[in-house]
Structures are given as C-alpha cells and as structure tokens.
GURO-732551 format. One record per residue (C-alpha): residue in three letters; x negated, y negated, z negated. Coordinates in steps of 0.05 Angstrom, whole numbers, plus 5000, padded with zeros to 4 digits. Example, Ala and Ser with C-alpha at 12.3 -4.5 7.8 and 13.67 -1.06 7.14 Angstrom:
BEGIN
R_rest_u_v_w
R_ALA_4754_5090_4844 $
R_SER_4727_5021_4857 $
This chain:
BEGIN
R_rest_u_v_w
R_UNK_7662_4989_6404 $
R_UNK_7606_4959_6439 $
R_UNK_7557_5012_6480 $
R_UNK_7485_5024_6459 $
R_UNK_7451_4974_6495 $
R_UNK_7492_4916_6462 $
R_UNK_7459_4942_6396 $
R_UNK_7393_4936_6415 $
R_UNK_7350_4968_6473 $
R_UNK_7335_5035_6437 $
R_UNK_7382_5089_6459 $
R_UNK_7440_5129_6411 $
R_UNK_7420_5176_6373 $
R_UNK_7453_5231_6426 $
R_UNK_7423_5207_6485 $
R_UNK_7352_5204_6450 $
R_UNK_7364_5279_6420 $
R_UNK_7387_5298_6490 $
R_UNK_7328_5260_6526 $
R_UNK_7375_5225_6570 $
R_UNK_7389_5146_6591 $
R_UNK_7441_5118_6545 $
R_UNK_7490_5084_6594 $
R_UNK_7526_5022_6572 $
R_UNK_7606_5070_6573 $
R_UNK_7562_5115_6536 $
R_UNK_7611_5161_6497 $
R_UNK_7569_5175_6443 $
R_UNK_7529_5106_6434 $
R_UNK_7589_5082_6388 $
R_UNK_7596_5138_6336 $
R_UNK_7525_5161_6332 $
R_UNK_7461_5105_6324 $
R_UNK_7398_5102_6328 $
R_UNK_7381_5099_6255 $
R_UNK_7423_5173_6253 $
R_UNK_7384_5221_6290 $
R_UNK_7402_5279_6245 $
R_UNK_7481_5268_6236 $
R_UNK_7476_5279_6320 $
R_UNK_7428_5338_6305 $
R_UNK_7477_5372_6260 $
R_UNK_7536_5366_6306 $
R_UNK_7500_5386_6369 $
R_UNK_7476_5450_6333 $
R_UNK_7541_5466_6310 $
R_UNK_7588_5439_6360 $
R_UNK_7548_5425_6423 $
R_UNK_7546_5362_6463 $
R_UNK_7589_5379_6517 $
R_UNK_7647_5405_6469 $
R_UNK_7639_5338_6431 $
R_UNK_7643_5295_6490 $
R_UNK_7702_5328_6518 $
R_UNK_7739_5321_6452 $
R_UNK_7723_5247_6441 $
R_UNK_7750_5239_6517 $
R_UNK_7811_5279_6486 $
R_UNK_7821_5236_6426 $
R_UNK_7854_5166_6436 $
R_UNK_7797_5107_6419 $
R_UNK_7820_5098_6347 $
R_UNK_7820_5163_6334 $
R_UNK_7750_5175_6364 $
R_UNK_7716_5149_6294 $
R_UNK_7754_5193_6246 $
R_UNK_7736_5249_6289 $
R_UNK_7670_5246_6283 $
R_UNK_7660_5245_6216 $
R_UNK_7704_5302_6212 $
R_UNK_7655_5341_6263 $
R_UNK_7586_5307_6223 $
R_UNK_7615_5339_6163 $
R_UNK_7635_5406_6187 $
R_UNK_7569_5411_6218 $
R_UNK_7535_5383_6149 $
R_UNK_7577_5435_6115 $
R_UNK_7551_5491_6166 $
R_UNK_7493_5481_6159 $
R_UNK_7490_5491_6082 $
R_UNK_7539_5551_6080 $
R_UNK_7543_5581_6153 $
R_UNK_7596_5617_6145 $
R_UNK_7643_5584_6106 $
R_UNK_7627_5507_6120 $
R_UNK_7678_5453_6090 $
R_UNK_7725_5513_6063 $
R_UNK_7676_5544_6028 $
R_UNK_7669_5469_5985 $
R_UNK_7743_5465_5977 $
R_UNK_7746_5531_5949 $
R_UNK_7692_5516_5896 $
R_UNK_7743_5457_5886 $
R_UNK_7796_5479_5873 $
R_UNK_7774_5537_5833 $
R_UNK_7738_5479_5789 $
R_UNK_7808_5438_5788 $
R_UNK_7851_5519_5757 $
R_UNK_7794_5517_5708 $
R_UNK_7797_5455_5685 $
R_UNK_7875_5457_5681 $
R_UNK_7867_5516_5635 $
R_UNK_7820_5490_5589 $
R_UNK_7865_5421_5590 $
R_UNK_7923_5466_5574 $
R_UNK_7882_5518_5514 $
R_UNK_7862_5446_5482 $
R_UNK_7932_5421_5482 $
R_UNK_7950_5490_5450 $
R_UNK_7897_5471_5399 $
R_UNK_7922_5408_5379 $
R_UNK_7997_5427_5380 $
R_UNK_7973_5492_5329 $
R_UNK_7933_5440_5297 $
R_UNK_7996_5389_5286 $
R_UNK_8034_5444_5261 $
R_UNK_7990_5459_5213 $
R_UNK_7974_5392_5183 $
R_UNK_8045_5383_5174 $
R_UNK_8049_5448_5130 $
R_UNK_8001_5417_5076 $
R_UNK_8033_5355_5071 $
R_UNK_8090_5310_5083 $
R_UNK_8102_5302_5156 $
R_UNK_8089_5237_5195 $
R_UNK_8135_5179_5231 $
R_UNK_8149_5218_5279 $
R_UNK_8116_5179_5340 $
R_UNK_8145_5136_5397 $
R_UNK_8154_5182_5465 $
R_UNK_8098_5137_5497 $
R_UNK_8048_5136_5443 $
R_UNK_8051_5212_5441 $
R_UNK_8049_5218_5524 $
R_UNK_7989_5176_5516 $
R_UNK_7959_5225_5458 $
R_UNK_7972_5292_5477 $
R_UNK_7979_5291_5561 $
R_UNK_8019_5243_5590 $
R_UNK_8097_5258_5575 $
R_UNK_8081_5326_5582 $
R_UNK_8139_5350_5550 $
R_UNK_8109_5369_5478 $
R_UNK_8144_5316_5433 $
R_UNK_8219_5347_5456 $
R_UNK_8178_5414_5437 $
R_UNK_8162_5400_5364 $
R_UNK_8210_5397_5314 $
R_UNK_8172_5344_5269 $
R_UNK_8220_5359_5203 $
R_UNK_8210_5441_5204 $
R_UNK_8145_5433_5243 $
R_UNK_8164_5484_5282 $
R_UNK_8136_5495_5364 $
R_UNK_8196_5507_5407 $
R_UNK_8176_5520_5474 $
R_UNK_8218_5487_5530 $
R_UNK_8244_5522_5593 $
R_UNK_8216_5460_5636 $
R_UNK_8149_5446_5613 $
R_UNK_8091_5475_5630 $
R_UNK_8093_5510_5567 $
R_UNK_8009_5530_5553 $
R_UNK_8024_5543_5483 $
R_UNK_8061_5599_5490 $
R_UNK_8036_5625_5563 $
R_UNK_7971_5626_5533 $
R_UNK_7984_5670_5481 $
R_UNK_8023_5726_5506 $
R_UNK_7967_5727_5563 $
R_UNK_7910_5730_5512 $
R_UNK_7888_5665_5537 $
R_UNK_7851_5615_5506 $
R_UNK_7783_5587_5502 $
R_UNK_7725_5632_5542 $
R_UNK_7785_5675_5581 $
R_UNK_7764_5639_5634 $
C-alpha cells in the first residue's frame, strides 16, 4: 500500500474532494484514487471523512480494503434508496429467490401430475436410475422414493420438501404468487 504520491503527483481522490495536500501516510490515498472521485463522494456524503478515517485507523491494514468497499457500497446503496440502502437490495433478493423457489416447486408439481398421467394411458416406463431422475426432475429431491412407478401413484414423503401436496391444500400453484 504505497501512498498517493508513489502513484503519480496528482492527489487521492479524498484529499482532492476535501481540497487538502495528500501526504505520503495519507490514509485515504490507498483505498480511494484519483481516477475515483465519486466512490470518495458517495462515502463522504454518507459517512463523513472524519468517521471514515477514524475507522480505517480502527481496522487492522488488511482489513482496511474490505472495509471500504463495504462503506463505497453502503453509500452507493444510500444514495439510491436513502432509507433502506444495501437492505433494502437484499430484501428485493431474497423475495426474488421465495418466488422463484415456488415457481421451481409448482413446475415440479406439474411434471410429477404430468408423469402420473402419462403412465395412466399407457404401459409405464423403466423405471429410471436415482441419478438420471435427480438430474431430470431437481437434483435428488426426493420425488423418485415418492412415485410408485407400477400403480403410478404420488406418495408424498415426510422428508421432502413435498410441493406437490403443500401446494395444493394451500391453493397454490402457478399466478398464487
């Protein structure tokens, strides 16, 4: 972590934004260059210089780096949503991820009800090896122990995510979302 004068003679973005001489043990000279005016910007808004140089005097060296990005992506974050920053993202995240999980587990429904129906109209199939069917329906997820291939028959199972049947009796399914 050389300071801002070993990079060239133009000083860190901090120092420049704060109209100040960048000193060679500059603090901020590592973390926030020249060629980044507005990732300093952001955090000074948000954070403030002082509170940023106290905490990078806090943190031990290789630590420092982390930190700041953690802080230039807060502030990023506060800037677009004020009041919920980063959380606000991780929210829309992980609201994304339930959704998905549900549709992943209505289709799965679909093509177990769609199995058992096939097999209704005409002679069943081989039934298929455990990791050829993992690989078809969800990855071991418990469905080929489910099916009774010679009744074709669903039989939910106590330790499997069961969507078949939890979708049902909750009047779930495609567009319940």
């Amino acid at each position: 972590m050389a300071s801002c004068s070993s990079y060239s003679n133009s000083p860190c973005a901090a120092c420049k934004f704060l109209r100040r001489k960048c000193l060679p043990d500059c603090i901020f000279a590592p973390y926030f260059p020249p060629e980044e005016p507005q990732k300093f910007a952001n955090v000074h808004k948000i954070f403030g210089a002082s509170n940023v140089s106290k905490l990078l005097n806090e943190v031990l060296p290789h630590q420092r780096e982390d930190a700041v990005n953690s802080l230039a992506y807060e502030a990023e974050a506060r800037m677009k949503d004020p009041v919920y920053g980063c959380v606000g993202a991780i929210s829309v995240l992980q609201r994304q991820v339930i959704r998905l999980q549900k549709e992943l587990d209505a289709t799965n429904a679909d093509l177990i009800r769609f199995a058992s129906s096939n097999n209704h109209h005409q002679m069943p199939p081989p039934p298929p090896s455990s990791s050829q069917f993992g690989r078809r329906i969800g990855h071991g997820s418990g469905v080929l122990s489910n099916y009774d291939q010679n009744s074709a028959i669903y039989y939910p199972s106590p330790w499997s995510n069961d969507s078949y049947g939890d979708t049902q009796r909750r009047g779930g399914g495609h567009g319940s979302i």
